[in-house]
C-alpha positions in Angstrom: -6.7 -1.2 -30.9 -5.5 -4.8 -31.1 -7.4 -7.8 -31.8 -7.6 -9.2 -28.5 -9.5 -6.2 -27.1 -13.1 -6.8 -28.1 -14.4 -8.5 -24.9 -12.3 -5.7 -22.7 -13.2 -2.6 -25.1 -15.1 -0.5 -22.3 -12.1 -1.0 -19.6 -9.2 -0.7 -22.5 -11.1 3.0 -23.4 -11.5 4.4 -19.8 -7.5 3.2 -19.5 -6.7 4.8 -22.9 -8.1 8.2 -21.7 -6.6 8.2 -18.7 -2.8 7.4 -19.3 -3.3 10.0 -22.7 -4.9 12.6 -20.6 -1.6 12.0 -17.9 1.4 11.3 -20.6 -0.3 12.4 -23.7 -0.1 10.6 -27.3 1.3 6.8 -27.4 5.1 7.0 -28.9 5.3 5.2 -32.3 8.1 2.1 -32.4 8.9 1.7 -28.8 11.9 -0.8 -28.4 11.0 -3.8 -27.0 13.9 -6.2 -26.0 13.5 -9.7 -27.4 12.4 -12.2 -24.4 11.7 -15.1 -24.2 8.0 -15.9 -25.3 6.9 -19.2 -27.1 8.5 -22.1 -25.5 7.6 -26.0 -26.8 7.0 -27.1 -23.3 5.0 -26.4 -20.7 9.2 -26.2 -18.8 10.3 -24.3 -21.1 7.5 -21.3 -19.7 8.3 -21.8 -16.4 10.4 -19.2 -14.2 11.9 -21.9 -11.4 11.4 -19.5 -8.3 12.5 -19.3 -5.4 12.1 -15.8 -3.3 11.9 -16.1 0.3 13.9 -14.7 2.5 15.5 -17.4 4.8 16.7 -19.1 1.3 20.2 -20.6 1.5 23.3 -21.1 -0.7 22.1 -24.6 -0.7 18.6 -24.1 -1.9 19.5 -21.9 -5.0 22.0 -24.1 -6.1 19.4 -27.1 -5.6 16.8 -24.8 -7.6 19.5 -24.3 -10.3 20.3 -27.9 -10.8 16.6 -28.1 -10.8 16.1 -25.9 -13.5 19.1 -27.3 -15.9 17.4 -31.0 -15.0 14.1 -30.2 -15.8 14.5 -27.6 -18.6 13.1 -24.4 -17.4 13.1 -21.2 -19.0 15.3 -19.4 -16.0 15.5 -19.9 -12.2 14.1 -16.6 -10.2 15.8 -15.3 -7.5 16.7 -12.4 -5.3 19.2 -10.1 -6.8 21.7 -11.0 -3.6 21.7 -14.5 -5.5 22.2 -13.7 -9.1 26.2 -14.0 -9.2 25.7 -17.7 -7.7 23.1 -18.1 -10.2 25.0 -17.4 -13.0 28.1 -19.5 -11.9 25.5 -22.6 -11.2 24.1 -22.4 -14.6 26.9 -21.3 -17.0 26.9 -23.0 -19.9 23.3 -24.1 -20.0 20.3 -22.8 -21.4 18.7 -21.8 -18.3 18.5 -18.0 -17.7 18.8 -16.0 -14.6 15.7 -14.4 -13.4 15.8 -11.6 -10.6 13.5 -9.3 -8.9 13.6 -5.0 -8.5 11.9 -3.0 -6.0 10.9 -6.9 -4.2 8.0 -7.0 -3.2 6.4 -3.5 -2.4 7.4 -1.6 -6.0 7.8 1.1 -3.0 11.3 2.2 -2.8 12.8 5.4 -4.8 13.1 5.6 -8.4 16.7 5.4 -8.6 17.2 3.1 -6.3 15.2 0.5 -8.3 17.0 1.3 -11.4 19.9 1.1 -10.2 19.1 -2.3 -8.6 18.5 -3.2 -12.2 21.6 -2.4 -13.6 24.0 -4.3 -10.9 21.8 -7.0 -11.7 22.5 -7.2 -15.0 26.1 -6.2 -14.5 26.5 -9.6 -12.4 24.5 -11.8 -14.2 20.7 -11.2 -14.5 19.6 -12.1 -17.9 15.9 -10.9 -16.9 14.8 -8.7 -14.3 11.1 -8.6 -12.9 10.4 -5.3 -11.4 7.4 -4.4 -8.9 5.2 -1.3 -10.3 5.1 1.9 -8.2 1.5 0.6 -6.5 0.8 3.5 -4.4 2.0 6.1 -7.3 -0.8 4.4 -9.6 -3.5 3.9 -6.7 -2.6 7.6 -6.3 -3.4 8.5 -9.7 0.3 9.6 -10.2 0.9 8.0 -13.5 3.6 10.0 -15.1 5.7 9.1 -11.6 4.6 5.7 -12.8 5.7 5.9 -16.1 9.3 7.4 -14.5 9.6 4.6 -12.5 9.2 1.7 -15.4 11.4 3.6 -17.6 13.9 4.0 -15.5 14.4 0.2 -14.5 14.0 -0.4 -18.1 16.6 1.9 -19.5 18.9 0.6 -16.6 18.0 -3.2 -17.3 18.7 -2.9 -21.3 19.8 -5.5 -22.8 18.1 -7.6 -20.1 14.3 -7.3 -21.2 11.8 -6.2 -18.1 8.5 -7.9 -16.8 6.4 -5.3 -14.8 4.6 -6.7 -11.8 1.5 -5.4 -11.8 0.1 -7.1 -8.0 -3.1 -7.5 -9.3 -4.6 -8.4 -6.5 -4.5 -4.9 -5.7 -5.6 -3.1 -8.3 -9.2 -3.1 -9.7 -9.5 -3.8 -13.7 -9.3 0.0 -15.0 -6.2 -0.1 -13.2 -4.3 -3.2 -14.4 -5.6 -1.5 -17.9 -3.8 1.3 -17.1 -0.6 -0.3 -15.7 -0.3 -2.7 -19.3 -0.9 0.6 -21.2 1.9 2.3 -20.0 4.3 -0.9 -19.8 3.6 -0.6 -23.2 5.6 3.3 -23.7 8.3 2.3 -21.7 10.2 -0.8 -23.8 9.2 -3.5 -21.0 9.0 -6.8 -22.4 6.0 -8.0 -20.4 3.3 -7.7 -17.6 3.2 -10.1 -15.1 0.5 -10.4 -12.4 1.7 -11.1 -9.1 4.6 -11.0 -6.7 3.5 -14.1 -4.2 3.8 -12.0 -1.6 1.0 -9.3 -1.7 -2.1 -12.1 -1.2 -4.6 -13.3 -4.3 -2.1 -14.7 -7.2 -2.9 -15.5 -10.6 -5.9 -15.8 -12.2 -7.5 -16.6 -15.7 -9.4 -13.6 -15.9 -6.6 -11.5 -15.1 -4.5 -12.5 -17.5 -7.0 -12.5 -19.9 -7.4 -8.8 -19.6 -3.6 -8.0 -19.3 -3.4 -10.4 -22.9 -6.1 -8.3 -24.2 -4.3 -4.6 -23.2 -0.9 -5.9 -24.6 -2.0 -7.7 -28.0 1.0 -9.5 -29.2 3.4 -6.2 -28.5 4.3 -7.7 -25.0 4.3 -10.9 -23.3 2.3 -11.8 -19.7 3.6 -14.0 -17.2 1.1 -15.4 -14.8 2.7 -15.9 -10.7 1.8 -16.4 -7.5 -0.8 -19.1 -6.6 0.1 -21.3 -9.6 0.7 -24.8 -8.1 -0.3 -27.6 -10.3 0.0 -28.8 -13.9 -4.2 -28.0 -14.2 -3.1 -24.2 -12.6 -0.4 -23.9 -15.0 -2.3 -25.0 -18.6 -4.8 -22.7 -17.5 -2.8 -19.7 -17.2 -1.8 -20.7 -21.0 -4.7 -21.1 -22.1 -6.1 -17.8 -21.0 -2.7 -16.0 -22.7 0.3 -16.2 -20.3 3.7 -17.0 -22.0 5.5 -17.8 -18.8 4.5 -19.3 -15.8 6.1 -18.4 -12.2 6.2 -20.9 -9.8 8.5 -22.5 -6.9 6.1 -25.3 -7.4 7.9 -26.0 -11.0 9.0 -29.7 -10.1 5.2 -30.9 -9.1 3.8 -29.2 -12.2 6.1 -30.9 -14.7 5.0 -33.8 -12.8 1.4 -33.3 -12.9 1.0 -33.3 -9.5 0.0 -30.2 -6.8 2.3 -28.3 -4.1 0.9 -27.4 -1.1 -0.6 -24.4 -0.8 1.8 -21.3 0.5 4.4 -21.4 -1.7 4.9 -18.4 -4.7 
């Protein structure tokens, strides 16, 4: 048990028995991809996002050059955008962020995997892939388990963050989500995909730091729209922030509500 489970030791047990009792013993030395994790700034946590559908040409390469200005960790987009991503930031640190299974976590197995893998293929340094929901609300965790490892496998070198949508799940479950991230070689847990209602919170990723320990990182999104929103998704244990209100945090200052 890691250090960071103490508070969470009742919830991290129930999850423990359940994804043994469905997968059986933890592997030993699961590869983990190296990701980004421990940035100076508060920038340098920050996934630039931008995910809605009626996005243009213009507005990714606007959130690109907004990314390179500002220093960023990587611009998020939908997988049709990562070759335009790439082009827009070769040559700079910024990374190219995309999203898998976006946003229900509901298509087929292979299908998400192989979403992965042209992703990377065209330029996806990350990917961010939606859990299976209804397979865990269903109990179905080994389909679960499939369904991670699969994008994962397909995503390597690229390293994985595994949406969780928190806002749907009660805490036994986001347990049980983190615990079997943690079999498969993703490189985080991340709460939220904007789109599914609630968003990040501190007690959330709290729990998610506390069922991860130091093996993984967590990413806190959706609902995260001011400079106060973002030091307190640090503060609790995220690593990297999602936001498409990156430009008003750096600021200090607030979006308006609705954005991701």
């Amino acid at each position: 048990m890691n250090t960071y489970v103490a508070d969470y030791s009742a919830v991290f047990n129930r999850a423990n028995e359940a994804v043994t009792a469905a997968l059986g013993p933890a592997p030993d030395g699961v590869d983990v991809p190296t990701a980004v994790r421990n940035a100076d700034t508060l920038a340098g946590r920050i996934d630039h996002t931008l995910l809605k559908a009626d996005a243009t040409m213009t507005a990714i390469e606007i959130l690109c050059d907004e990314a390179r200005e500002h220093g960023f960790a990587s611009v998020c987009v939908n997988s049709r955008w990562v070759p335009t991503a790439a082009e827009r930031l070769a040559g700079s640190a910024v990374m190219v962020c995309t999203v898998v299974g976006f946003p229900l976590g509901a298509m087929t197995r292979l299908a998400k995997a192989e979403e992965a893998r042209i992703a990377v293929a065209e330029g996806a340094d990350e990917i961010d892939m939606v859990l299976d929901i209804g397979g865990l609300l269903s109990g179905d965790l080994a389909a679960v388990y499939d369904d991670m490892l699969g994008v994962v496998g397909a995503a390597r070198p690229a390293p994985v963050k595994v949406i969780l949508e928190t806002s749907m799940l009660d805490d036994e479950q986001k347990a049980i989500a983190c615990l079997i991230a943690l079999r498969t070689g993703a490189a985080y847990v991340k709460t939220s995909t904007g789109f599914g209602g609630g968003g990040a919170n501190a007690h959330d990723i709290a729990l998610m730091r506390a069922m991860v320990g130091d093996t993984l990182g967590v990413k806190a999104s959706g609902a995260v729209r001011s400079r106060a929103d973002a030091t307190a998704m640090v503060k609790a244990g995220a690593d990297r922030i999602g936001a498409s209100a990156s430009v008003a945090i750096v600021a200090g200052g607030e979006a308006a509500a609705g954005g991701y």
